[in-house]
C-alpha positions as a Markdown table, in Angstrom:
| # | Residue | x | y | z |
|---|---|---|---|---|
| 1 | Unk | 0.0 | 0.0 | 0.0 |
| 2 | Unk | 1.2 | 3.5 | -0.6 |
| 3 | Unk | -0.1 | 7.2 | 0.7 |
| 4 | Unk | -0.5 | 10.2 | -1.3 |
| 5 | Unk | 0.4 | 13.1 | 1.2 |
| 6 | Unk | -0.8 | 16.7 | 1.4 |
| 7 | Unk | -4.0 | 18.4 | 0.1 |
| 8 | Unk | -3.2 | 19.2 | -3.6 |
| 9 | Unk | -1.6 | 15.9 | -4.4 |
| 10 | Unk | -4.3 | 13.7 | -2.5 |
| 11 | Unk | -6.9 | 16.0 | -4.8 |
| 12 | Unk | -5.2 | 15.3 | -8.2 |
| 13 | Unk | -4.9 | 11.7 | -7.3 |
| 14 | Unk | -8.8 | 11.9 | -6.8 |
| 15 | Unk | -9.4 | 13.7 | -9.7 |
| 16 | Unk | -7.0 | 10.8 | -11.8 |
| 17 | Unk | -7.8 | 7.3 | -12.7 |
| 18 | Unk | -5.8 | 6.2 | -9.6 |
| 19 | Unk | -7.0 | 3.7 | -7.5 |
| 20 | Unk | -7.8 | 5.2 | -4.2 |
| 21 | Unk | -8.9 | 2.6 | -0.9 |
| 22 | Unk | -9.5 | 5.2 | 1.6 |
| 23 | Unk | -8.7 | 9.1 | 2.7 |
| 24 | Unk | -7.8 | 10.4 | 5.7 |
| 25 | Unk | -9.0 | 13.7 | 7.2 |
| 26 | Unk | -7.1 | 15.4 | 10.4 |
| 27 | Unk | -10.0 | 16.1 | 12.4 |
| 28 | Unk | -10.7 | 20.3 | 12.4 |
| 29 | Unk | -9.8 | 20.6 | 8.6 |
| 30 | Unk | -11.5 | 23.0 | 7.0 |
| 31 | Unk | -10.9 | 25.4 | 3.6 |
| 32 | Unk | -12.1 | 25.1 | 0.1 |
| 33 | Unk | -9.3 | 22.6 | -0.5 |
| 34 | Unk | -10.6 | 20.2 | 2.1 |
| 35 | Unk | -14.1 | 20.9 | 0.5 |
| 36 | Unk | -13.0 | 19.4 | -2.9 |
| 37 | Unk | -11.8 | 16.8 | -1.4 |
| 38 | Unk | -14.7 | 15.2 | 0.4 |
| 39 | Unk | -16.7 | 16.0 | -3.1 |
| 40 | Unk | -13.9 | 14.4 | -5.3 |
| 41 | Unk | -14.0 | 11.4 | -2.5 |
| 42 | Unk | -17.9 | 11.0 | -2.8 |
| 43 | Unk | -18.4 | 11.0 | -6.4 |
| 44 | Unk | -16.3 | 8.3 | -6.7 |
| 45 | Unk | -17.6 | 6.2 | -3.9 |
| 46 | Unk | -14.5 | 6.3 | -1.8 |
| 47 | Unk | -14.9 | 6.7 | 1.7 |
| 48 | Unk | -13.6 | 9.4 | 3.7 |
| 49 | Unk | -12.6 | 9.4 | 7.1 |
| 50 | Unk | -11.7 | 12.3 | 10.1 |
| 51 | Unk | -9.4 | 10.7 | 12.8 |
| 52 | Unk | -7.3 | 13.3 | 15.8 |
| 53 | Unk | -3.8 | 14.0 | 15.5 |
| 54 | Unk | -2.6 | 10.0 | 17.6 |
| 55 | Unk | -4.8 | 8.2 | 15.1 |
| 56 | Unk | -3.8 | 10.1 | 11.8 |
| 57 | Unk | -0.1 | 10.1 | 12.3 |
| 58 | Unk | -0.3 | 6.1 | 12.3 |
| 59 | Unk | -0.9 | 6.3 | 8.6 |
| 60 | Unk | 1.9 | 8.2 | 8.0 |
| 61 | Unk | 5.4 | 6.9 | 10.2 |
| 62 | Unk | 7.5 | 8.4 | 7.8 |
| 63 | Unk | 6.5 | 12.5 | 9.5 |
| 64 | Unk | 7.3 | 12.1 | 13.5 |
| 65 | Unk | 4.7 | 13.6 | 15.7 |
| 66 | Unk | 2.9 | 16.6 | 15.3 |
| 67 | Unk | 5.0 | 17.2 | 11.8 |
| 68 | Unk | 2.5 | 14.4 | 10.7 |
| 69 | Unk | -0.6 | 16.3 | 10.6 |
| 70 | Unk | 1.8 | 19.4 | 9.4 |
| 71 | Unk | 3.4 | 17.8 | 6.5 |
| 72 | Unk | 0.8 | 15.9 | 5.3 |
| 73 | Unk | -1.2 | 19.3 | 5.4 |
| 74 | Unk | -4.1 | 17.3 | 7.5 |
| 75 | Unk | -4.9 | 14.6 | 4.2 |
| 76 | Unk | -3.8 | 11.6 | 3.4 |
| 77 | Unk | -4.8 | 9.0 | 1.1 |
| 78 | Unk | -4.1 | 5.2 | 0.4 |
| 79 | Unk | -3.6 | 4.2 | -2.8 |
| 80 | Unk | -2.4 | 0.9 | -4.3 |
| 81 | Unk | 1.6 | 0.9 | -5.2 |
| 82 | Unk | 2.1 | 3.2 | -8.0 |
| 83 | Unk | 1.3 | 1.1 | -10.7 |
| 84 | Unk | 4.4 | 2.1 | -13.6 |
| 85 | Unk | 3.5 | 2.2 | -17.5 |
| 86 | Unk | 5.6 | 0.4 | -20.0 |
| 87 | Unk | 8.1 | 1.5 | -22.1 |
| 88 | Unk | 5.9 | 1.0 | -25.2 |
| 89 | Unk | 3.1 | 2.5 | -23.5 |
| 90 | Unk | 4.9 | 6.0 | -23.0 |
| 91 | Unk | 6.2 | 5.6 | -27.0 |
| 92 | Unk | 2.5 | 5.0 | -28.0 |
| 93 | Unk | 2.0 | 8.2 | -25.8 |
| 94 | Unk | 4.2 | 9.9 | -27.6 |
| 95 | Unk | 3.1 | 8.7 | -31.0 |
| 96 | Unk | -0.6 | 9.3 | -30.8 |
| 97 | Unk | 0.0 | 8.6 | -35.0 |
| 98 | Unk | 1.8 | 6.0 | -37.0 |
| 99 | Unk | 5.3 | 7.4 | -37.3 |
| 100 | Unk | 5.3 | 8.4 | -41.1 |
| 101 | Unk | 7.8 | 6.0 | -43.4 |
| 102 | Unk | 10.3 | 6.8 | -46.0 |
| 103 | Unk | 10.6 | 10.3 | -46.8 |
| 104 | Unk | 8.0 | 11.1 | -45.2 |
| 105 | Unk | 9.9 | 9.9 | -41.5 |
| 106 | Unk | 12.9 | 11.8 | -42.4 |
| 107 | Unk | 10.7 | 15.0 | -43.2 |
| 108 | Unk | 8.9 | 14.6 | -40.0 |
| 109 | Unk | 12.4 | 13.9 | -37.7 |
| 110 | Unk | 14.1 | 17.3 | -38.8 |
| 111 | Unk | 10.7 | 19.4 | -39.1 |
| 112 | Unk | 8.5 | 17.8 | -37.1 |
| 113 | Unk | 6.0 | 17.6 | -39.4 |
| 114 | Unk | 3.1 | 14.5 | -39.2 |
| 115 | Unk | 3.4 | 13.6 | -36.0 |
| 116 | Unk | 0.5 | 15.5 | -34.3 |
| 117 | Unk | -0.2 | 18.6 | -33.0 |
| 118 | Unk | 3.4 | 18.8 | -31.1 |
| 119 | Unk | 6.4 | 16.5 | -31.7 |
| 120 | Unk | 7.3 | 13.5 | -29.2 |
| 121 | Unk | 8.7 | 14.7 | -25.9 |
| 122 | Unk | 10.2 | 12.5 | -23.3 |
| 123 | Unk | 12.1 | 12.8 | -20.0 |
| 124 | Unk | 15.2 | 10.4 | -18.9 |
| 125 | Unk | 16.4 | 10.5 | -15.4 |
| 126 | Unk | 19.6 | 8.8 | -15.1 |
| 127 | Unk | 19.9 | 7.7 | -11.7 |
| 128 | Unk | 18.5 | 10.9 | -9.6 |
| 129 | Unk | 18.5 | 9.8 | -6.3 |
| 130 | Unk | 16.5 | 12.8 | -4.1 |
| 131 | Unk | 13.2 | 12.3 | -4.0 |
| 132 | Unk | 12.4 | 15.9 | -3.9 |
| 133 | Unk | 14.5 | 16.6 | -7.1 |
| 134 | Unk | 12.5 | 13.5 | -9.0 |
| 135 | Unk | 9.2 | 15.1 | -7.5 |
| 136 | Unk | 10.4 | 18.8 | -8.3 |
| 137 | Unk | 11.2 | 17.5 | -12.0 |
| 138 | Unk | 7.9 | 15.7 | -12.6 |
| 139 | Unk | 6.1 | 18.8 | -11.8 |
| 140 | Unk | 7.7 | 20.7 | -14.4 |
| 141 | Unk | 7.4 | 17.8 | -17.0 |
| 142 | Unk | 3.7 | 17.3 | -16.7 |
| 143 | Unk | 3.4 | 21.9 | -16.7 |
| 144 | Unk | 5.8 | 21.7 | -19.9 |
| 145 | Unk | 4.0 | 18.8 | -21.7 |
| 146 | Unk | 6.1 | 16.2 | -21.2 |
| 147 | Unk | 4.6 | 12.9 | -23.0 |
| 148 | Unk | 6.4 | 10.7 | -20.3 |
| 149 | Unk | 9.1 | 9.9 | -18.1 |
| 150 | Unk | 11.6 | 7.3 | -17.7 |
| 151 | Unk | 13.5 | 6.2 | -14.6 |
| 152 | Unk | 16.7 | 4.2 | -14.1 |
| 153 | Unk | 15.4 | 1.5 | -12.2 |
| 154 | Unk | 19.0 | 1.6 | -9.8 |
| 155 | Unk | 20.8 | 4.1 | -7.9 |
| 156 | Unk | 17.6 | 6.3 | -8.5 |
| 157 | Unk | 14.6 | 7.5 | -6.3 |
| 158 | Unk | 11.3 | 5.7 | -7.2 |
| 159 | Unk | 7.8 | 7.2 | -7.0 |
| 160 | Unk | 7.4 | 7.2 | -2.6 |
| 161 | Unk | 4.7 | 9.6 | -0.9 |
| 162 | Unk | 7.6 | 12.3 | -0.7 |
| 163 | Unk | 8.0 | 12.2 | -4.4 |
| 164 | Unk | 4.2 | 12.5 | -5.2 |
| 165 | Unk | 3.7 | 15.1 | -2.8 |
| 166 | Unk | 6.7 | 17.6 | -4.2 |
| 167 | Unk | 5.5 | 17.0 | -7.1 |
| 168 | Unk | 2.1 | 18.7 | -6.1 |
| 169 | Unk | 0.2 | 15.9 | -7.6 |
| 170 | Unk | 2.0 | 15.7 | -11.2 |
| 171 | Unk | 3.0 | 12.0 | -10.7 |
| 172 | Unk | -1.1 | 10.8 | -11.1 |
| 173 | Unk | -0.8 | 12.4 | -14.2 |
| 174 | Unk | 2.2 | 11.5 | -16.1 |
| 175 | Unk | 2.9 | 8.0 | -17.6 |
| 176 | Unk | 6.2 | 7.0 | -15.9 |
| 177 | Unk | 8.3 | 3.8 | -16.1 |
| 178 | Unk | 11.4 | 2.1 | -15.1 |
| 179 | Unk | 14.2 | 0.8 | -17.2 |
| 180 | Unk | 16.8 | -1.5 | -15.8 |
| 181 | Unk | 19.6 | -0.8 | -19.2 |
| 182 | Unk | 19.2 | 2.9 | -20.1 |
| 183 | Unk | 21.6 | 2.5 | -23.0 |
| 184 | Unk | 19.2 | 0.0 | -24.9 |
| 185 | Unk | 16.2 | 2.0 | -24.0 |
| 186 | Unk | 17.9 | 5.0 | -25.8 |
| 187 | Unk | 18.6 | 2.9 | -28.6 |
| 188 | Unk | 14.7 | 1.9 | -29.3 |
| 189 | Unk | 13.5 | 5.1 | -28.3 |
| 190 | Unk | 16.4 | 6.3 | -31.6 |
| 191 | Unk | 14.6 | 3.4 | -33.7 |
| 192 | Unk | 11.1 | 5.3 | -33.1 |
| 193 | Unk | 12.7 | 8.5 | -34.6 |
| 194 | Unk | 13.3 | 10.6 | -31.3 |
| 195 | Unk | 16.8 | 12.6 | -30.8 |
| 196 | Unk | 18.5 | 12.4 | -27.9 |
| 197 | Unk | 19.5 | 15.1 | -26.1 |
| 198 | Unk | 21.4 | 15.2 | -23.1 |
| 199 | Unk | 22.5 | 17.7 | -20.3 |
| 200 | Unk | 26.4 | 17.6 | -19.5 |
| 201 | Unk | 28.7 | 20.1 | -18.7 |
| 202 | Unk | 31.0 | 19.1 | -21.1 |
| 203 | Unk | 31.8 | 19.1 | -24.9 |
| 204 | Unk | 28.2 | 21.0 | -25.1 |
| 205 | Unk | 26.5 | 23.3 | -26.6 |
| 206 | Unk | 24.6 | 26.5 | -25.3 |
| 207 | Unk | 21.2 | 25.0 | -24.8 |
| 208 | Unk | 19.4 | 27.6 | -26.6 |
| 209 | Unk | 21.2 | 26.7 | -29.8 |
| 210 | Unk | 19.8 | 23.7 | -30.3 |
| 211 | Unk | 16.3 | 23.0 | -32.5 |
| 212 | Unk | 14.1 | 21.6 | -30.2 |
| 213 | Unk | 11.0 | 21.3 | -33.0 |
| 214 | Unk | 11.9 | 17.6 | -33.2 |
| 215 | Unk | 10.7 | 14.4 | -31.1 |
| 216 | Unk | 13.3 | 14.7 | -28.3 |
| 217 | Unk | 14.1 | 12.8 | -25.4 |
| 218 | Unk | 15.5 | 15.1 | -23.0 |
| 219 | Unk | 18.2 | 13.1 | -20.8 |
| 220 | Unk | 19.0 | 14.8 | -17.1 |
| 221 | Unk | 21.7 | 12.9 | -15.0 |
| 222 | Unk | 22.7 | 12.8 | -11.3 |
| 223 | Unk | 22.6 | 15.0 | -8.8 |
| 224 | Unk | 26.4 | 14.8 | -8.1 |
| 225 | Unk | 27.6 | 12.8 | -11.2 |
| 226 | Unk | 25.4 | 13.8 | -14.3 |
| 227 | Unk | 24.2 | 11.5 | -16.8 |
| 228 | Unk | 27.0 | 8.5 | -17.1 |
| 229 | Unk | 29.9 | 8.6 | -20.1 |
| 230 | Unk | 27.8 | 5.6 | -22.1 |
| 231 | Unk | 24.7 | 7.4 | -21.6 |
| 232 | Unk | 26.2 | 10.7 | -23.1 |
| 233 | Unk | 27.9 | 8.9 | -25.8 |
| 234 | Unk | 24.6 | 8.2 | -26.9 |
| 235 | Unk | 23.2 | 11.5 | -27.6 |
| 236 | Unk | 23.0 | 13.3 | -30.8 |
| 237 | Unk | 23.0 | 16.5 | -28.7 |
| 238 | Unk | 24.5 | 17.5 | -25.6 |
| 239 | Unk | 23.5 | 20.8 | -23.8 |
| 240 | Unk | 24.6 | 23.2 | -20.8 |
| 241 | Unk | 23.1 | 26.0 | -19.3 |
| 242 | Unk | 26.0 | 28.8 | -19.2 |
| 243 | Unk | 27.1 | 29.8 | -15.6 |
| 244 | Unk | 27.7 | 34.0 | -14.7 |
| 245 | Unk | 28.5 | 32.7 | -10.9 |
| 246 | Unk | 30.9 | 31.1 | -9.2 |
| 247 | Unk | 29.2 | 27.7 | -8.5 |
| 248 | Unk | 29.7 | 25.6 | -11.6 |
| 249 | Unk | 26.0 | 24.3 | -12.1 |
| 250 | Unk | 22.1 | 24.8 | -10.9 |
| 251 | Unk | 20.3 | 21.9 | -8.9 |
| 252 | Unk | 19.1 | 19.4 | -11.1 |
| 253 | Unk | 15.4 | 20.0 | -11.1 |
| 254 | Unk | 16.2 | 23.7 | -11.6 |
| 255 | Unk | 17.8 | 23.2 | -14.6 |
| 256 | Unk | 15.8 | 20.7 | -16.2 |
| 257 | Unk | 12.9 | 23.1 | -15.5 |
| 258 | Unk | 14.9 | 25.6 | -17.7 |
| 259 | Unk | 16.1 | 22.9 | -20.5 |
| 260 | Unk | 12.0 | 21.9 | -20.9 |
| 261 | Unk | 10.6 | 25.5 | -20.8 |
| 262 | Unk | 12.6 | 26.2 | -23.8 |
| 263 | Unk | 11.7 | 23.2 | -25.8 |
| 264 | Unk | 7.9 | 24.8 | -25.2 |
| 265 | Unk | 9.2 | 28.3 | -25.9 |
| 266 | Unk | 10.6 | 27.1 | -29.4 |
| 267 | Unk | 8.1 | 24.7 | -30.0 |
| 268 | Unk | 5.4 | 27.6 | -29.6 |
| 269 | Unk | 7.2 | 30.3 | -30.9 |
């Protein structure tokens, strides 16, 4: 069993296809927020229950004390474990169309042309290991589009209540899945027409001179380590965000924040 924790998350997980069992009120709640909640819980037939601060912090032993009704902003809910998409799923996601062949697939890779309303984006976290970067990062994938998001399935930070609730609810609406070998995943994904791209602080390019109008999986590495030397070898492109400061780079989820805002910018521009 896993809890979603905190009042916008545990709402967005209501308002998802996730498979909610039960949600957990700390008793005096009150606010629009709380409101929705008990609506969103009705409609779909899911009970809700109001328990004092001794009974409500049993369902969460991960917040000591009173920081258990304060962290998990007096909601909780109990889902199933998060239940992870496939690999082909995400690609299908991504291609809503039959890619196009012949000249038509090369037409569409460099202009992406025919393959919807916005070409194929894709997120690969290569062994983050914070949960409140990973949560942090899925917020801004699901606000910039992102058509899914694929974890290392080792050394990395899986989907926990502390993931879902940074990322204010984004991870009930994102189709996410674990690899266990990044380097052949990048290989299919380069067989489905997508360009990799990857985030390095080394033999790269200023990340605004890169075309981003293309189906594009966007690659974002550790928090200490960046993504590994076979992982950049892979990529057709590899990007940095220049520095004016004396620390040499931004916090993970900061920068891929800024690398995923401009692939919108360009791609609505």
């Amino acid at each position: 069993m896993n809890i979603v924790i905190g009042r916008k998350p545990v709402l967005e997980a209501l308002n998802s296809d996730e498979e909610i069992e039960q949600v957990y009120i700390l008793f005096g709640q009150q606010g629009g927020i709380i409101n929705a909640i008990r609506v969103a819980a009705k409609k779909r037939g899911i009970k809700c229950s109001e328990f004092p601060l001794e009974r409500f912090k049993t369902y969460s032993p991960d917040l000591p004390g009173r920081q258990a009704g304060k962290n998990a902003q007096g909601v909780i809910a109990l889902k199933k474990d998060f239940k992870f998409s496939s690999l082909d799923e995400i690609i299908q996601t991504a291609h809503p169309q039959p890619l196009p062949q012949g000249k038509g697939l090369q037409k569409a890779l460099y202009f992406g042309e025919g393959l919807g309303e916005a070409p194929p984006l894709i997120l690969i976290l290569d062994e983050i290991q914070d949960p409140h970067n990973v949560g942090a990062i899925l917020r801004s994938a699901e606000c910039s589009g992102v058509n899914g998001v694929i974890l290392t399935k080792h050394n990395s930070a899986s989907i926990t209540s502390t993931v879902t609730k940074t990322s204010a609810g984004a991870t009930e609406h994102l189709k996410i899945c674990q690899v266990n070998n990044l380097s052949q995943t990048i290989d299919e994904l380069k067989e489905k027409g997508l360009w990799i791209v990857g985030s390095s602080l080394e033999n790269a390019k200023n990340y605004t001179e890169v075309d981003y109008k293309i189906p594009i999986a966007l690659i974002v590495g550790n928090e200490e380590k960046g993504i590994r030397k076979l992982t950049a070898s892979k990529c057709d492109f590899l990007v940095k965000i220049p520095m004016s400061g004396k620390i040499q780079s931004l916090n993970v989820s900061v920068a891929t924040g800024i690398l995923l805002f401009e692939i919108l910018r360009q791609r609505r521009g």
